[in-house]
NUKE-696985 format. One record per residue (C-alpha): x negated, y negated, z; residue in one letter. Coordinates in nm, 4 decimals. Example, Ala and Ser with C-alpha at 12.3 -4.5 7.8 and 13.67 -1.06 7.14 Angstrom:
<nodes>
xx,yy,zz,residuo
-1.2300,0.4500,0.7800,A
-1.3670,0.1060,0.7140,S
</nodes>
This chain:
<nodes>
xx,yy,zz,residuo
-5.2069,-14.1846,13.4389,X
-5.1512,-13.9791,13.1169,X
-4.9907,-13.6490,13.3318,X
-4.6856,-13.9087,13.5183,X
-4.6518,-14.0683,13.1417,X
-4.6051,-13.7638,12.9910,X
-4.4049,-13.6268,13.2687,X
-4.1663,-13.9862,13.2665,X
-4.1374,-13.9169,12.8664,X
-4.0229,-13.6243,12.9292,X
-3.8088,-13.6867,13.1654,X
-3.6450,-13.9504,12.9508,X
-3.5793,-13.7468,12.5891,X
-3.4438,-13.4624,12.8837,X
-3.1783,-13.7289,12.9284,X
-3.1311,-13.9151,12.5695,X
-3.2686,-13.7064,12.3648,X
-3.1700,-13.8927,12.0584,X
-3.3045,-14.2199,12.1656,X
-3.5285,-14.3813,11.8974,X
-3.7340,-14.5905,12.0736,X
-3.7792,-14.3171,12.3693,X
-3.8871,-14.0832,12.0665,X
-4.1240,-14.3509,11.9080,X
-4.3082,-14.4746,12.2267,X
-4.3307,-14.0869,12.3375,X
-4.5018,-14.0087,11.9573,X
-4.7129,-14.2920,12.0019,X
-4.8397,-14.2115,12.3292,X
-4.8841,-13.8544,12.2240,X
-5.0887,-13.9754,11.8995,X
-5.2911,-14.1775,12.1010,X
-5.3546,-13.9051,12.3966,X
-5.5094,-13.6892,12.1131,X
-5.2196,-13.4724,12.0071,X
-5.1843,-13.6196,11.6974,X
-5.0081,-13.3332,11.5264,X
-4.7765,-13.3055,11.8040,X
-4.6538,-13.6742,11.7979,X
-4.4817,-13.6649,11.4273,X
-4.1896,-13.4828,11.5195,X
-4.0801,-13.7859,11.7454,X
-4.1013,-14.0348,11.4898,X
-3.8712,-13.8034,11.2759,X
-3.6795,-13.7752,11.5434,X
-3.6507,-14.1706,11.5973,X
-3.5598,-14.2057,11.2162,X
-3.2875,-13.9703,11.2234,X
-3.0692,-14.2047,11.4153,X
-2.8691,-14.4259,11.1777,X
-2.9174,-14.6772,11.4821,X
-3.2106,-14.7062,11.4953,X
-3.3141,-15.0845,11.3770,X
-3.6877,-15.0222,11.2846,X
-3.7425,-14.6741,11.1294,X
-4.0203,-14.8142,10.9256,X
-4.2330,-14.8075,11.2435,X
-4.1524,-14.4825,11.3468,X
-4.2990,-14.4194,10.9408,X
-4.5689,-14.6516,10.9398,X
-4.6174,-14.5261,11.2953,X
-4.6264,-14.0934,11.1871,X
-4.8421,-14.2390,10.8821,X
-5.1573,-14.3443,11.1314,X
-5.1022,-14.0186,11.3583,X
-5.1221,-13.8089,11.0101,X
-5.4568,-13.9929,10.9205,X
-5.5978,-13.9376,11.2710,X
-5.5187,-13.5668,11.2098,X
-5.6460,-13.5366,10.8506,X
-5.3126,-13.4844,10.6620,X
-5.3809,-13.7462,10.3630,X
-5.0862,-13.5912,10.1596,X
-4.8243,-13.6642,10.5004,X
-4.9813,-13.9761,10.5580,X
-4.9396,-14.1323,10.2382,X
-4.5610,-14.0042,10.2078,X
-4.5051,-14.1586,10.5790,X
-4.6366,-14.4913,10.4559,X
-4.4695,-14.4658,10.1274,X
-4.1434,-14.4545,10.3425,X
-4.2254,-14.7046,10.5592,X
-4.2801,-14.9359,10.2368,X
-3.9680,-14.8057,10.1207,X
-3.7342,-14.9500,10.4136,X
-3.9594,-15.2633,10.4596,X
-4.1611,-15.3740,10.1845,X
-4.3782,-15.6138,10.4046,X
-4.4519,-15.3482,10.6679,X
-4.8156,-15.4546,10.7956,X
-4.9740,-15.1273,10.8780,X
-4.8140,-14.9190,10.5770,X
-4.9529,-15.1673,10.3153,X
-5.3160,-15.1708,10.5097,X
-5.3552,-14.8065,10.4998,X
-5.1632,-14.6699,10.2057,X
-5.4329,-14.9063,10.0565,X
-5.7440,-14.7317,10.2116,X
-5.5505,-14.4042,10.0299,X
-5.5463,-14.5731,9.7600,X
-5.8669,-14.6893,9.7359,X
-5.9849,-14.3158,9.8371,X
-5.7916,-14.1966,9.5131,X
-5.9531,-14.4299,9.2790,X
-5.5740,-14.5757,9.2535,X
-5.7686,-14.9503,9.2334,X
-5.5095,-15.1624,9.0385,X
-5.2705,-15.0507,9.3912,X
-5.5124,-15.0564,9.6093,X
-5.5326,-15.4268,9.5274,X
-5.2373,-15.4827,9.5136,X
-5.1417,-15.3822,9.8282,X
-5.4242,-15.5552,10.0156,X
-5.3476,-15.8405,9.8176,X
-5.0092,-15.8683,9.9452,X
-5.1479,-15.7584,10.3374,X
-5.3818,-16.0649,10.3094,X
-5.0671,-16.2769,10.1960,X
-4.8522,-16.1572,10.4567,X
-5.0855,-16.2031,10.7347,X
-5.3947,-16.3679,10.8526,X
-5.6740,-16.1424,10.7154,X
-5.8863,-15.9538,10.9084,X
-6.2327,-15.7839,10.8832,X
-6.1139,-15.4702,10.7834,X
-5.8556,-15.6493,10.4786,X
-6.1226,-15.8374,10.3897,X
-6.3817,-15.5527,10.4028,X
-6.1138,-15.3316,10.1838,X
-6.0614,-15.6156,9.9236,X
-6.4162,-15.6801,9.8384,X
-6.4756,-15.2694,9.8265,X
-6.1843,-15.3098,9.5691,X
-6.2892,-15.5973,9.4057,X
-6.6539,-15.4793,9.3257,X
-6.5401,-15.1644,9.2051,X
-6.2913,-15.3483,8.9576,X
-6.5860,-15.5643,8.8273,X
-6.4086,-15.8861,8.9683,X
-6.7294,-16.0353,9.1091,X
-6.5959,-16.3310,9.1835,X
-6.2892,-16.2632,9.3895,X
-6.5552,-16.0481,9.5700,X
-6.7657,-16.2702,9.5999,X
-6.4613,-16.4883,9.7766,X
-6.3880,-16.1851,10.0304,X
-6.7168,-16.1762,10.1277,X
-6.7912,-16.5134,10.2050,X
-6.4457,-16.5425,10.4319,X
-6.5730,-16.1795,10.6255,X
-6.9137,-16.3789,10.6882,X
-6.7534,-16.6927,10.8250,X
-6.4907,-16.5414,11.0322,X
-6.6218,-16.2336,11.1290,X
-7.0039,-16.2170,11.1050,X
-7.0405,-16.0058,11.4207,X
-6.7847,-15.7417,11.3044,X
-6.8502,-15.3363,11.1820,X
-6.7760,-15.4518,10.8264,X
-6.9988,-15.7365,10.8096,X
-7.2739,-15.5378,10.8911,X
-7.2043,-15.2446,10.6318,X
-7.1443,-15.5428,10.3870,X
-7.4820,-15.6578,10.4735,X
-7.6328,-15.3289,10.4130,X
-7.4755,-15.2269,10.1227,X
-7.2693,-14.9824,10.2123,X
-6.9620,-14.9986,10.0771,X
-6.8225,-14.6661,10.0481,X
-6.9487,-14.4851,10.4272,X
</nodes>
């Protein structure tokens, strides 16, 4: 029913334009309808309102819809901003670590995966980032660690299998 969601979003901003969370959820569902480019705007638009309680989604939130579309350079400044209001901010720290990683930025890349894995209960892809991290490092033993948790908790998953096959950079 994307064409009555769309229409119902519309509808909405039409009447509170200003609303964050109508702004958000409409740049989400825009994002995830394809129109990735399209969907930043409303997460600016969410931030801009001092009322807003939780602009580092509406970041964190632009940051994924700027990978999707390509745009590295907005993506990492999105996360960095998310990071910014909210330090602890799941999905920032996850990704801005993958940049990271992409970079050859190790020494943050760990440290940010480090602290995702702290934060939360890890999951494939963490763990599938931290041993990428690790082995480059040289830390063969804290890779070694990663990869025995991915194997026991999540032998059937993507990263598993690439760890498996030794491919740790595709």
């Amino acid at each position: 029913e994307n064409q009555l969601a769309n229409s119902s979003f519309e509808r909405a901003l039409g009447l509170a334009p200003t609303d964050p969370d109508i702004n958000h959820n409409y740049g989400w569902f825009l994002c995830q309808t394809g129109r990735e480019r399209d969907s930043v705007q409303y997460f600016i638009q969410a931030v801009k309102n001092p009322l807003y309680p939780t602009p580092w989604r509406s970041w964190s939130a632009a940051g994924v819809c700027a990978l999707k579309a390509n745009n590295m350079k907005d993506a990492e400044d999105y996360f960095q901003r998310a990071l910014k209001l909210e330090p602890d901010e799941p999905t920032a720290l996850l990704q801005l670590g993958h940049i990271r990683y992409r970079q050859a930025s190790l020494d943050e890349a760990r440290r940010l995966v480090s602290r995702y894995n702290r934060l939360l209960t890890a999951t494939a892809e963490s763990l599938w980032l931290a041993i990428r991290v690790e082995r480059k490092l040289g830390d063969r033993s804290a890779e070694q660690s990663h990869a025995i948790q991915l194997r026991r908790r999540f032998p059937s998953s993507a990263e598993f299998q690439a760890l498996q096959r030794g491919e740790y950079d595709k």
